[in-house]
N, C-alpha and C positions, 0 to 999 in steps of 0.2 A: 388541422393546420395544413395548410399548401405546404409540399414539399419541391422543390424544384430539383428535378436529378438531371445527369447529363442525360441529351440527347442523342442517343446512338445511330443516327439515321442514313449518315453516309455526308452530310451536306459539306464534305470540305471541300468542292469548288463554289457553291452557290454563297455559304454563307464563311465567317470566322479567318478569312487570308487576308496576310497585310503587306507582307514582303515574300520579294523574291524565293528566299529558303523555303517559304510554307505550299508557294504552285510549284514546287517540283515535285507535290507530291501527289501520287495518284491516287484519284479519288476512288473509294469503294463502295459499292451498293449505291452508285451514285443516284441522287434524285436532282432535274433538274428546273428551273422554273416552270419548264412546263409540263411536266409530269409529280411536282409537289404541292403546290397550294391549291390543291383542286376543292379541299373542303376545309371547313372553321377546324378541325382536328391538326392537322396539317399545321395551318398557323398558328395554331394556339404552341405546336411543338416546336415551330419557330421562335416563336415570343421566348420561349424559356428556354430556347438556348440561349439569345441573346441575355438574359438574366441571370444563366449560367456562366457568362463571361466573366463576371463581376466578382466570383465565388475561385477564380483559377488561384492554385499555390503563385504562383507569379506575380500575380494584383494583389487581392485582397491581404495577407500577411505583409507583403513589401510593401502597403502606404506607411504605413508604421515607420518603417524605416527611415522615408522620406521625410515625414510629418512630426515626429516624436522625438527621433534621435538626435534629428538637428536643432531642437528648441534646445529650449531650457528645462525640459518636462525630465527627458532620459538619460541614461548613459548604456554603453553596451558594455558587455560582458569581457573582460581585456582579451581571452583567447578565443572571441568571434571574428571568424575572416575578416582581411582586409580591407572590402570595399563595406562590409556596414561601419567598420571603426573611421574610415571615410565621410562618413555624414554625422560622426559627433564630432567629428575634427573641421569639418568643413576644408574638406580635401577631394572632395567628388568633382571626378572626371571624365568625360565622355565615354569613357574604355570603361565606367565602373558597370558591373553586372547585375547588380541590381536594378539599376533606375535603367538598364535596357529591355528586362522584363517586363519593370513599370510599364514603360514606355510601348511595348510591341503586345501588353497585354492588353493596353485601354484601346488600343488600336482593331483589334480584336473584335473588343466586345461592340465597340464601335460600328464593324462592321456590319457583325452579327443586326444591329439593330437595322442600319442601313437597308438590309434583305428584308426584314420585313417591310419598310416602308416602301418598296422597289415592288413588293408582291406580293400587298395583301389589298392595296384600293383599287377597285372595281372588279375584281372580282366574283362576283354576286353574296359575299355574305352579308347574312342580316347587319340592318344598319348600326344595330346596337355596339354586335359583336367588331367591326369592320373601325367605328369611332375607337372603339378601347384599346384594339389591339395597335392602330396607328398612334394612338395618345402615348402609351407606353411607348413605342419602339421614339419616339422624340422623344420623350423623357429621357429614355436612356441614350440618344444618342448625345444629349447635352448634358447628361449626369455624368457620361466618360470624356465628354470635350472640355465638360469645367476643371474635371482630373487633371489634364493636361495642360490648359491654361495657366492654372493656378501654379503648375511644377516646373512647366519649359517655357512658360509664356506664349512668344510667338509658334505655334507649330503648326504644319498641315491641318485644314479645316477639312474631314471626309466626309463631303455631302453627297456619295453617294458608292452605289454596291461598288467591291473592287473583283473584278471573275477574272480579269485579264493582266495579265504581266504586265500590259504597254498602260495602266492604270495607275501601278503604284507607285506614283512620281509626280505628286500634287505639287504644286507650289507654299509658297510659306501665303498667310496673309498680310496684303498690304500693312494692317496695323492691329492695335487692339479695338477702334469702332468695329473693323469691319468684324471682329474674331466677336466681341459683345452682342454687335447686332443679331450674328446669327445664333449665338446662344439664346436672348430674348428670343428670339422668335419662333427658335424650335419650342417654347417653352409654354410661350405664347398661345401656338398653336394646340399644346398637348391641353392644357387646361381649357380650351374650346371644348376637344374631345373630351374629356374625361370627366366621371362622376366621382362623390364620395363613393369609394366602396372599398374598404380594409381588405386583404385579403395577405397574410405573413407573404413577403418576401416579393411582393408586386407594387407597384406605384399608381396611384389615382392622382384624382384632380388637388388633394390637397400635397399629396407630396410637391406635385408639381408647384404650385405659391408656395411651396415652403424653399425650396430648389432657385424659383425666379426670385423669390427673395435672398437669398444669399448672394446669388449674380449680381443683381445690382447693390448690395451691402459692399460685396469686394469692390466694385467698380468704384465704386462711391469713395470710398475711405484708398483706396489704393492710389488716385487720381489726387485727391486732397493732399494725403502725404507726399505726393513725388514719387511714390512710387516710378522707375523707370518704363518707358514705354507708355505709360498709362494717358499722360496728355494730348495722345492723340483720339482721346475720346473723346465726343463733341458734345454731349449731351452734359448741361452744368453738374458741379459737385450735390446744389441742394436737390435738384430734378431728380438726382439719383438715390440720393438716399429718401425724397417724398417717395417714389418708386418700391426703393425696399419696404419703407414704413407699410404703402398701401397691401404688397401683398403679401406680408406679412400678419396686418391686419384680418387677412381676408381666415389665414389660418388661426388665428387666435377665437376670432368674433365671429367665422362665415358658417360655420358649421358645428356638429354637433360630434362627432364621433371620438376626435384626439383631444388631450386635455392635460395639464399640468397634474402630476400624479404628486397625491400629500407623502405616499409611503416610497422613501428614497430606495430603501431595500429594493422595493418592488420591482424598480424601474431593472434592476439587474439579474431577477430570475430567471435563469436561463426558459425555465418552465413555461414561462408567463412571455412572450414574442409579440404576443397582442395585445399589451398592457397599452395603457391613453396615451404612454406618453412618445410610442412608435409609429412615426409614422411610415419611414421605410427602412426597412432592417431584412439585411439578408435571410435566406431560408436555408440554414445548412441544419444540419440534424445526426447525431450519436449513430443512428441506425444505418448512414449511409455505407456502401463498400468500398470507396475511394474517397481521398483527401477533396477535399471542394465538396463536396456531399457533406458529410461529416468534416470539425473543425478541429484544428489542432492549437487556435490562438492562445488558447489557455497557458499552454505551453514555454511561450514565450517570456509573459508575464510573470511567472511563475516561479523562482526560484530552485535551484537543485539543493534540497537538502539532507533526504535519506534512504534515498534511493526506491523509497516506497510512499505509500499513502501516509498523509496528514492531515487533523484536524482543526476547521478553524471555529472558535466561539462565535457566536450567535448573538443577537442583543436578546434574545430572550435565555438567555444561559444553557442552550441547546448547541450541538457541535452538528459541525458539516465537514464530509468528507473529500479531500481533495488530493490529485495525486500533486508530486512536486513534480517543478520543470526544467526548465535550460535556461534562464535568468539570463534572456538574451534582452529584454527592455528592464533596466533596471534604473526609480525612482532616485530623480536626482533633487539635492541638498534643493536646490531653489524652488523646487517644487511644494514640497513637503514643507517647506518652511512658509509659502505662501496661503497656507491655512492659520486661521484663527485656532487656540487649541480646545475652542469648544466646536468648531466645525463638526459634523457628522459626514460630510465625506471625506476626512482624515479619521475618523474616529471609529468609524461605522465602515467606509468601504476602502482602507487601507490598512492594513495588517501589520503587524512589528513581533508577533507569537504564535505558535503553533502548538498542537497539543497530542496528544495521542487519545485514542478509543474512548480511553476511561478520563479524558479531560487533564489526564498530565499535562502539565507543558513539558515536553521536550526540547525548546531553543528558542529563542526570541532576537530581536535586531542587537539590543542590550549587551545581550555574553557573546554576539556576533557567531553564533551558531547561525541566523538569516543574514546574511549577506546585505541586504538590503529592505525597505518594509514595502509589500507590495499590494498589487490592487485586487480588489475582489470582484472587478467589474468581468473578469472570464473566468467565474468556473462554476465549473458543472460537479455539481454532487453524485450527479450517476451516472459519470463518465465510464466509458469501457474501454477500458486497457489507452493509449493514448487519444480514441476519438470521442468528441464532445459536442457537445451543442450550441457553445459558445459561438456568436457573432458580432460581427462590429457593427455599430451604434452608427447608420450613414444620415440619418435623420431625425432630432429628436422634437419632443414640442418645446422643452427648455431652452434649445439651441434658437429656435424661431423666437423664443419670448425675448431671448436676449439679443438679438436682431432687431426687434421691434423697438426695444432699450434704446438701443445705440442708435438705431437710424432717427425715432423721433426724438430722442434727446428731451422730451418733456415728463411732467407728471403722471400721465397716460403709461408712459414706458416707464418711469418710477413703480408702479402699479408692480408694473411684469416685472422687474430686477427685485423688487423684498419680496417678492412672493417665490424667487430661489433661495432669494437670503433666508428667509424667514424658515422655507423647508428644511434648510442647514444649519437651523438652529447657532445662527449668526445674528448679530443686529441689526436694523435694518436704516435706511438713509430716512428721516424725518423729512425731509424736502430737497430741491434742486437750490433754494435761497441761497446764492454767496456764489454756484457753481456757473460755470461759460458751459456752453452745448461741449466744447472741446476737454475740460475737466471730468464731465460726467461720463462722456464717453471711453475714456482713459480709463474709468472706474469699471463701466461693461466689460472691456479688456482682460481686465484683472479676476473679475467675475468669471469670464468663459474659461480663463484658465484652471480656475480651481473645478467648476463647474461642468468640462468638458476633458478633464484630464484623462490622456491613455484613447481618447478615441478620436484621436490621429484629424485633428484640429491648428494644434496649435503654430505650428510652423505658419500656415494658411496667416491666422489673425498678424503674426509679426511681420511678415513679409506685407501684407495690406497697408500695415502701420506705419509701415517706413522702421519698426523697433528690434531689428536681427539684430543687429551690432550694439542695439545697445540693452540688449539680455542676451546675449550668446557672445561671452568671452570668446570664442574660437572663432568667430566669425570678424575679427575686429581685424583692419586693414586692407581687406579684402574689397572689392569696387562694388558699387550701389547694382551693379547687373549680377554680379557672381550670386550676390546674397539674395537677390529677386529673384532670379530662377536657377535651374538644373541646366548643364551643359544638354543638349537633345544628342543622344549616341549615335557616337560615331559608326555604329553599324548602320545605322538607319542614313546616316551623311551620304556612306560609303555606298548604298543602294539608291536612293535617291538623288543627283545631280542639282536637280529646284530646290535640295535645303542647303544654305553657305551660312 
């Protein structure tokens, strides 16, 4: 397995600066563009910083926040600070600290990417190596701009390296065509470059269609419902979701490597990273020395219950060991209640009992000894002391099946939505007879939420739908912009003059 570690290299002028605070700092062991990419090794340690971005305590753990605790999915923990109890309340404000990390992390990684595409073409490496590493660095620089899109909406578009203070003061853009266009097209461009080629915690060519499939999915459905801002996109409602359908398509039917996994378990063994059904999932690992290497997500999900390890049953009547956590995402009534109660991922990867060694149960949700019933989708059985191996889920193939669903809205995508049902050991839909494209899609909806639960999705889909307010109680009064996106931080205002 690729492991992606930080790069220790010196490159904080070249690569990784977004604002003011970060050039005041003096670079070390500095390398500069022209004394770094002198060889494929060099870039290759570029690439995976930028990959490393993705992996920072500031991003990766705080989409969750953003995405989970504002649905209907979570609640938080009553005596977790302020600004997260903020986003179940729907009380988030420019000063909250959270969503400035978000904010100044995607930016970041952003950059990171930018350096490579700034100083890896024409340099003389092989043609091979030269397409891949530019494929990926657009993948990620539009897999951190969709981040942003999707949370602030309108924000700075960084198309390009920032080395210079007199740089970090982009403007907003004009609207969402223009913020779309350049997402397709980074996207566009990367799947030119890019081949099938799996490799844990990098992106290819199908990530990529799976990636420009979602872009046009949101536009699409975002635009349709009214979503705010969104009608300044030119390209029609069906154009957009033909778009998603096709490349979509492309990942279902174009290839051979990723594939709908029959064994639901599977899809969540931490062990297993290059199981069918991944197609880009971060590379953190147990073994690493620092937070971002090594994950603590588990953690979150997790419950505090006794102060030590517990086990969880198994469907083959085998125990797994897990420590407990800090029950900062905790499984909310709408959630849990939007399973069927023969579901298997209620049944199978949601928990309500724990047990000790020798298979006691020690407490369950019941005698409320667990606080709440939670998910099995992060943990690690052979965690050491609190680092794990656990990561978040940023691409799966069932997410693209259900995209596929929704964008064709026919028989075809019937296909792909009972064949999650069907894994779930749910019913399955006999035909679309009776149903409008707009019923059945309502029904995908509903699907991804059971389907996609905890892996910091769902805010995304309600926000697209136009349906905040009306599944998130806390959200109700509140103006069609507030609930469309995130205030953009007022740090970032307060440095920048071109954002109002």
């Amino acid at each position: 397995m690729m492991k992606i570690k930080h790069i220790i290299l010196g490159l904080a002028l070249t690569v990784g600066l977004v604002s003011c605070e970060s050039l005041d700092l003096e670079p070390q062991g500095f390398y500069s563009d022209e004394n770094f990419y002198k060889t494929v090794e060099d870039a290759e340690a570029a690439i995976l910083y930028a990959y490393d971005g993705l992996t920072l305590v500031s991003y990766a753990p705080v989409t969750f926040y953003l995405a989970e605790l504002a649905s209907d999915n979570c609640r938080v923990k009553q005596d977790e600070g302020a600004d997260a109890q903020a986003f179940v309340n729907w009380e988030v404000t420019s000063q909250n600290e959270l969503l400035t990390q978000y904010y100044r992390s995607a930016y970041i990684a952003i950059n990171r990417a930018n350096a490579v595409l700034e100083n890896v073409e024409g340099k003389g490496f092989n043609v091979e190596d030269e397409k891949r590493l530019l494929g990926e660095a657009l993948f990620l620089r539009a897999f951190n701009h969709f981040n942003v899109v999707r949370a602030f909406g309108l924000a700075p578009l960084q198309t390009s390296l920032i080395d210079r203070l007199d740089e970090t003061t982009a403007s907003l853009p004009e609207n969402m065509d223009e913020v779309y266009a350049f997402l397709i097209d980074d996207l566009t461009k990367a799947i030119d470059l890019l081949e099938v080629n799996r490799v844990v915690g990098r992106a290819d060519k199908v990530a990529a269609q799976a990636l420009l499939a979602k872009v046009y999915l949101f536009a699409a459905s975002a635009k349709e419902s009214g979503m705010p801002k969104y009608d300044a996109i030119t390209e029609s409602v069906d154009n957009l979701y033909a778009k998603a359908a096709e490349y979509s398509s492309y990942v279902i039917n174009g290839q051979g490597e990723y594939s709908h996994d029959l064994d639901l378990q599977n899809i969540y063994n931490v062990e297993n990273p290059n199981g069918p059904e991944h197609i880009f999932i971060l590379s953190m690992d147990r073994s690493g020395t620092q937070e971002g290497d090594y994950s603590k997500l588990s953690k979150y999900f997790l419950p505090y219950i006794a102060g030590g390890s517990v086990y969880l049953e198994n469907i083959n009547g085998s125990y797994s060991e897990t420590h407990d956590g800090w029950s900062v995402f905790q499984t909310a009534d709408n959630l849990y209640s939007a399973y069927e109660v023969t579901d298997k991922r209620r049944n199978e990867l949601i928990v309500s009992e724990v047990f000790d060694e020798n298979g006691a149960s020690i407490g369950s949700v019941s005698d409320a000894t667990i606080p709440y019933p939670f998910t099995r989708k992060y943990v690690d059985p052979l965690f050491e002391g609190d680092k794990t191996s656990t990561r978040p889920y940023l691409l799966r193939y069932s997410d693209i099946q259900l995209v596929y669903a929704e964008a064709t809205a026919n028989p075809d995508g019937l296909i792909q939505y009972n064949q999650i049902r069907s894994r779930a050991g749910v019913s399955e839909l006999a035909s679309l007879g009776g149903l409008s494209k707009e019923a059945f899609r309502d029904l995908v909806i509903e699907e991804r939420q059971r389907e996609l639960a905890y892996e910091s999705d769902r805010l995304w889909d309600l926000r697209r739908k136009n349906m905040v307010q009306s599944e998130v109680i806390e959200a109700a009064g509140l103006s069609p912009e507030a609930v469309a996106f995130y205030p953009i931080p007022q740090r970032e205002i307060d440095l920048n003059p071109n954002i109002n």
